[in-house]
N, CA and C atoms as an extended XYZ file, in Angstrom:
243
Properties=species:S:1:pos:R:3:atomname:S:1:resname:S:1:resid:I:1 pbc="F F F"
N       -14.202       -1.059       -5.583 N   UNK     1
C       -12.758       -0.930       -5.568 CA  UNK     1
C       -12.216       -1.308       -6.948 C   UNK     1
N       -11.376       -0.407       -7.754 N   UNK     2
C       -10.761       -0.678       -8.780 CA  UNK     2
C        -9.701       -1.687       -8.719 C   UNK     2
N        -9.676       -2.867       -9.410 N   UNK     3
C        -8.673       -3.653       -9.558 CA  UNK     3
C        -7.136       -3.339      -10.576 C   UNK     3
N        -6.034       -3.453      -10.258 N   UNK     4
C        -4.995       -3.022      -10.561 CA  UNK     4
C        -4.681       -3.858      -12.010 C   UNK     4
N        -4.793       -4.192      -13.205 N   UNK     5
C        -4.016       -4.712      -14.042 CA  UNK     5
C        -2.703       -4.872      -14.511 C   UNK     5
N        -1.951       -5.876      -14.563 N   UNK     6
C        -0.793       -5.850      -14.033 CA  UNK     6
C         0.305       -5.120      -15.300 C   UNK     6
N        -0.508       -5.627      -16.355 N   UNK     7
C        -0.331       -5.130      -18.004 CA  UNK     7
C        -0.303       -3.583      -18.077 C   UNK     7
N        -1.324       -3.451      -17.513 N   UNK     8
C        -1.640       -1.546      -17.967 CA  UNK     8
C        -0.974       -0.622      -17.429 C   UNK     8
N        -1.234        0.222      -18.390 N   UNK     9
C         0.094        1.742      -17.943 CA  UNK     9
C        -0.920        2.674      -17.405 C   UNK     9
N        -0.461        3.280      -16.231 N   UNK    10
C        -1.315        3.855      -15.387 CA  UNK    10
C        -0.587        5.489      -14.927 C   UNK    10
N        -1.118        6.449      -15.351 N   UNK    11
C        -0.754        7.604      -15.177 CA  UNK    11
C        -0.471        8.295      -13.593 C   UNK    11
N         0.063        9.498      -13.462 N   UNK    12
C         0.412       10.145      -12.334 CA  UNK    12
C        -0.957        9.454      -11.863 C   UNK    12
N        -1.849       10.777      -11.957 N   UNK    13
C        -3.228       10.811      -11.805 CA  UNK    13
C        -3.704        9.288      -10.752 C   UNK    13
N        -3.952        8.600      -12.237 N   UNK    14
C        -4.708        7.422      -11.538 CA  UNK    14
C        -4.051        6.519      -10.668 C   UNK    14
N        -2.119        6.389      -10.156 N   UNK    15
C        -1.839        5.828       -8.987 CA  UNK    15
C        -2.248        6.766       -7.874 C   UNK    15
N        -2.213        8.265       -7.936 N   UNK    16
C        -2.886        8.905       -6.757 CA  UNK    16
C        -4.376        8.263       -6.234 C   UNK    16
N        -5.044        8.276       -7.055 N   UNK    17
C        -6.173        7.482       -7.001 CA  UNK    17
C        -6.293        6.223       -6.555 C   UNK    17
N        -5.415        5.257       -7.041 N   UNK    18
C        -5.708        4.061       -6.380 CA  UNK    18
C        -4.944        4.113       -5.089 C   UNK    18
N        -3.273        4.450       -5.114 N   UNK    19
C        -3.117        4.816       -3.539 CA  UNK    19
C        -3.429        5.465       -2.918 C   UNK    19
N        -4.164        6.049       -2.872 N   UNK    20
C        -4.879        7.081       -1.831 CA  UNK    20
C        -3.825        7.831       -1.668 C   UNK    20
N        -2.817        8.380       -2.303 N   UNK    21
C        -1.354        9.299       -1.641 CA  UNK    21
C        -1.157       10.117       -2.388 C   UNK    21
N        -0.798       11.268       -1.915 N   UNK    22
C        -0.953       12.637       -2.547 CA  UNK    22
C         0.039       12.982       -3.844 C   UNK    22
N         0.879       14.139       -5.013 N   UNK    23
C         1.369       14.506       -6.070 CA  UNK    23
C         2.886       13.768       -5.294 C   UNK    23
N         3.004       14.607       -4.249 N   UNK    24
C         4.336       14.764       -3.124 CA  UNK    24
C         4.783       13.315       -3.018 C   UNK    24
N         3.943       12.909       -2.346 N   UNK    25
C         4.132       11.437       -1.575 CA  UNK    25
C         4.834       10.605       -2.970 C   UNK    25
N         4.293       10.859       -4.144 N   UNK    26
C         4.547        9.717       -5.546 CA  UNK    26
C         6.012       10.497       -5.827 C   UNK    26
N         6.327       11.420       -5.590 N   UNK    27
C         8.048       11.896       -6.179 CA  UNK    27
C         8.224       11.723       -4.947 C   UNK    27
N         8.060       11.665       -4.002 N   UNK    28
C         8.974       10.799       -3.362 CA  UNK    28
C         9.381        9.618       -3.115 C   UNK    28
N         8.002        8.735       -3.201 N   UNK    29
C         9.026        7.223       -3.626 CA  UNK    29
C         8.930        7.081       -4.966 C   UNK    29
N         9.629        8.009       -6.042 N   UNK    30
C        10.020        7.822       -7.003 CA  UNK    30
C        11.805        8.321       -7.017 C   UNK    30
N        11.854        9.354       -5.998 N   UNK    31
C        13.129        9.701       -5.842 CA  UNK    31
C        13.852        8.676       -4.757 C   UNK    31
N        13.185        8.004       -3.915 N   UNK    32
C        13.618        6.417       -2.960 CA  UNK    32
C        13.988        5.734       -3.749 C   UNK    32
N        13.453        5.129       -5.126 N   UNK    33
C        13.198        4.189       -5.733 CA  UNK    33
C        13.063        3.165       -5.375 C   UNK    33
N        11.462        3.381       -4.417 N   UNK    34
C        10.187        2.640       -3.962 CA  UNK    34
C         9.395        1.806       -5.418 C   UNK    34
N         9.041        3.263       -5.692 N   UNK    35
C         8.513        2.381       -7.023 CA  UNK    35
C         9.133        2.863       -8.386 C   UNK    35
N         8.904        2.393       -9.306 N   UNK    36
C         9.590        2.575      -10.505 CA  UNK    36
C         8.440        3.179      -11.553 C   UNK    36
N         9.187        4.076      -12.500 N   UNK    37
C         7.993        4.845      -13.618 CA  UNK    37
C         9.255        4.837      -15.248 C   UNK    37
N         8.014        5.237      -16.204 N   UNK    38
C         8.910        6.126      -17.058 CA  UNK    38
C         8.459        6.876      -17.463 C   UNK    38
N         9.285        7.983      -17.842 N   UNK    39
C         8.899        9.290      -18.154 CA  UNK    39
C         8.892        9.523      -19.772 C   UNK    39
N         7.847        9.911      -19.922 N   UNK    40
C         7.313        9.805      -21.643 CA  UNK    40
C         6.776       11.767      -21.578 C   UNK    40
N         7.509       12.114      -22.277 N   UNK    41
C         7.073       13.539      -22.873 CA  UNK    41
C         7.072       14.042      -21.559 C   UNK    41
N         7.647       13.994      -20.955 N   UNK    42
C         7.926       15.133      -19.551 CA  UNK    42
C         6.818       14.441      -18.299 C   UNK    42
N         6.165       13.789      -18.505 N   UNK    43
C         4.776       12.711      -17.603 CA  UNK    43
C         5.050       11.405      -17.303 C   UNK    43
N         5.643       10.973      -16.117 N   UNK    44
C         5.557        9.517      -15.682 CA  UNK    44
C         4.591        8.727      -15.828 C   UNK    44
N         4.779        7.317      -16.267 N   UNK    45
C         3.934        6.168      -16.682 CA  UNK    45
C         4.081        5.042      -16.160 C   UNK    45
N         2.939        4.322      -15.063 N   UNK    46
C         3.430        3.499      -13.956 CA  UNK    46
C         2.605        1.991      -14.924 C   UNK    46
N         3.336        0.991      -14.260 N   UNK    47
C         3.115       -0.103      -15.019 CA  UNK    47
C         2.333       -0.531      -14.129 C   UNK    47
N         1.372       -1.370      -14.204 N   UNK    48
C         0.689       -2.185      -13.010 CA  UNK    48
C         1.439       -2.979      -12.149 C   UNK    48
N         1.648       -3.612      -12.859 N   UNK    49
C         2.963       -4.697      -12.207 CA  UNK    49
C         3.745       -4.218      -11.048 C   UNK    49
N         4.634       -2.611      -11.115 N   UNK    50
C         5.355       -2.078      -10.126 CA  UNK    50
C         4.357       -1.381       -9.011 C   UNK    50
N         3.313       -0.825       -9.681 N   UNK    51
C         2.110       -0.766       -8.076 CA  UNK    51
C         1.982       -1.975       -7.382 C   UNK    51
N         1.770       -3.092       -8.036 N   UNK    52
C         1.196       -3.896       -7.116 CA  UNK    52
C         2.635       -4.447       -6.095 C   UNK    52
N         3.734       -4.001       -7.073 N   UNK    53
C         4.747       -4.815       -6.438 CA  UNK    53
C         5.335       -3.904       -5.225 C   UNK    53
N         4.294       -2.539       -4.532 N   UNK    54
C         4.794       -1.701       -3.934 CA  UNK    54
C         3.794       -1.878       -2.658 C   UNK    54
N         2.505       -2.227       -3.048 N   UNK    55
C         1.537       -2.539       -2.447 CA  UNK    55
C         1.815       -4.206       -1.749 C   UNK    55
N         2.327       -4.998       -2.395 N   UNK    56
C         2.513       -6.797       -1.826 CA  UNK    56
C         2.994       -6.977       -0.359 C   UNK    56
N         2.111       -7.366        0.500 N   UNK    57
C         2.935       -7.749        1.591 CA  UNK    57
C         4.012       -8.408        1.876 C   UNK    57
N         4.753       -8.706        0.543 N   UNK    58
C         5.821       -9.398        0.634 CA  UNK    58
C         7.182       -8.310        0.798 C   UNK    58
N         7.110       -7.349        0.140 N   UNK    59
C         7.639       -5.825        0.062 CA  UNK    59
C         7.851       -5.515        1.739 C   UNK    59
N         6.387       -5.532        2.616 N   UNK    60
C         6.544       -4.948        3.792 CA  UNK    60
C         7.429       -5.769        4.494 C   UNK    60
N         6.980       -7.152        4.140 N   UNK    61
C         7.866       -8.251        5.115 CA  UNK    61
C         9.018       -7.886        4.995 C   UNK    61
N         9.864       -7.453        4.044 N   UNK    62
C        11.521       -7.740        3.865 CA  UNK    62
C        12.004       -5.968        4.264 C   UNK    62
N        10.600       -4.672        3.835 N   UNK    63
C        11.271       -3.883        5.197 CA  UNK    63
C        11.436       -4.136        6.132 C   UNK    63
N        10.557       -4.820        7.126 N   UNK    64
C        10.719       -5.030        8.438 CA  UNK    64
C        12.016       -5.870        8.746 C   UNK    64
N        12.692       -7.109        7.819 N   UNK    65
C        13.385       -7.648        7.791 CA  UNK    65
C        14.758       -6.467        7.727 C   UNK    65
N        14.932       -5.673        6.993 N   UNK    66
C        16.079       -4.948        6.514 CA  UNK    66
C        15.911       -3.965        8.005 C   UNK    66
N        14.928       -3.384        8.615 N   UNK    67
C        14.667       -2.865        9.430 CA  UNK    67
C        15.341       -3.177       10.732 C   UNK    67
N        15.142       -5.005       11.007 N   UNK    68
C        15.964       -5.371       12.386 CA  UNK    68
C        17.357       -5.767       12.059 C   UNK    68
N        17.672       -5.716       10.875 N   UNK    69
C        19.089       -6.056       10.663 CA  UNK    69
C        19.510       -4.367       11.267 C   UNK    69
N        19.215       -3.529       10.777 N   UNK    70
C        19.886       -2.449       11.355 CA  UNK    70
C        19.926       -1.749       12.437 C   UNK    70
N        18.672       -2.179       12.805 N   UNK    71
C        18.311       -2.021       14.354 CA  UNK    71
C        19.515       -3.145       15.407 C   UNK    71
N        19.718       -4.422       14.903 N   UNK    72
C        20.811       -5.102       15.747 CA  UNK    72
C        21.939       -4.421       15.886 C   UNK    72
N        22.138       -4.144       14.238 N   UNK    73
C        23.480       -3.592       13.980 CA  UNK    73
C        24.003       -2.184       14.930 C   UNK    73
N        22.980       -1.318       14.793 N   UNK    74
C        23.056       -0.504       15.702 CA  UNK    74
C        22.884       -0.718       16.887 C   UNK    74
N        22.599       -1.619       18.026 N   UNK    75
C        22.374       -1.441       19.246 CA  UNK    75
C        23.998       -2.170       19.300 C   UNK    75
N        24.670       -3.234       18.896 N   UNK    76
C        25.891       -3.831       18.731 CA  UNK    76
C        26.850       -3.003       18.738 C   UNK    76
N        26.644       -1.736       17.845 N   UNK    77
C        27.790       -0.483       17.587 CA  UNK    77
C        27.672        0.244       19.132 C   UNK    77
N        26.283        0.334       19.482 N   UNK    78
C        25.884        1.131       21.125 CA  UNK    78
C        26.660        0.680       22.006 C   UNK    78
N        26.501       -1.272       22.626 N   UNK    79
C        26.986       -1.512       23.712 CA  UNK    79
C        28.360       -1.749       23.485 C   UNK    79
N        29.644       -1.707       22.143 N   UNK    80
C        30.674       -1.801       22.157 CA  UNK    80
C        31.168       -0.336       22.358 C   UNK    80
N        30.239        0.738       21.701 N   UNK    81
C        31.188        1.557       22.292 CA  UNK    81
C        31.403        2.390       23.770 C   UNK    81
């Protein structure tokens, strides 16, 4: 298993590779702004740092968190109206 460096600039290419996720899947959480890139000569350039920070279970924890806030919110909007 390749280890992620947090320093290094890591091309389209090789985040497909380490995430296992297809051309598609990466413009799209680039158009979410899931993860973050920059674009150098028309080619996005991913930092280590923002993979790993997409990959951290700390990331999933606070979807799930943002997740039941809206899930309350919405069942609250349900039984008032």
């Amino acid at each position: 298993m390749t280890q992620i460096e947090p320093n290094a600039v890591y091309t389209t290419e090789e985040v497909q590779e380490l995430l296992k996720i297809s051309n598609s899947t990466i413009k799209r959480l680039l158009k979410r702004g899931i993860i973050k890139a920059h674009k150098l000569g028309g080619q996005y350039r991913f930092l280590g740092k923002e993979i790993l920070r997409v990959v951290s279970p700390d990331l999933e924890q606070e979807a799930e968190q943002v997740y039941a806030k809206i899930k309350a919110k919405t069942k609250e909007k349900l039984e008032n109206w």
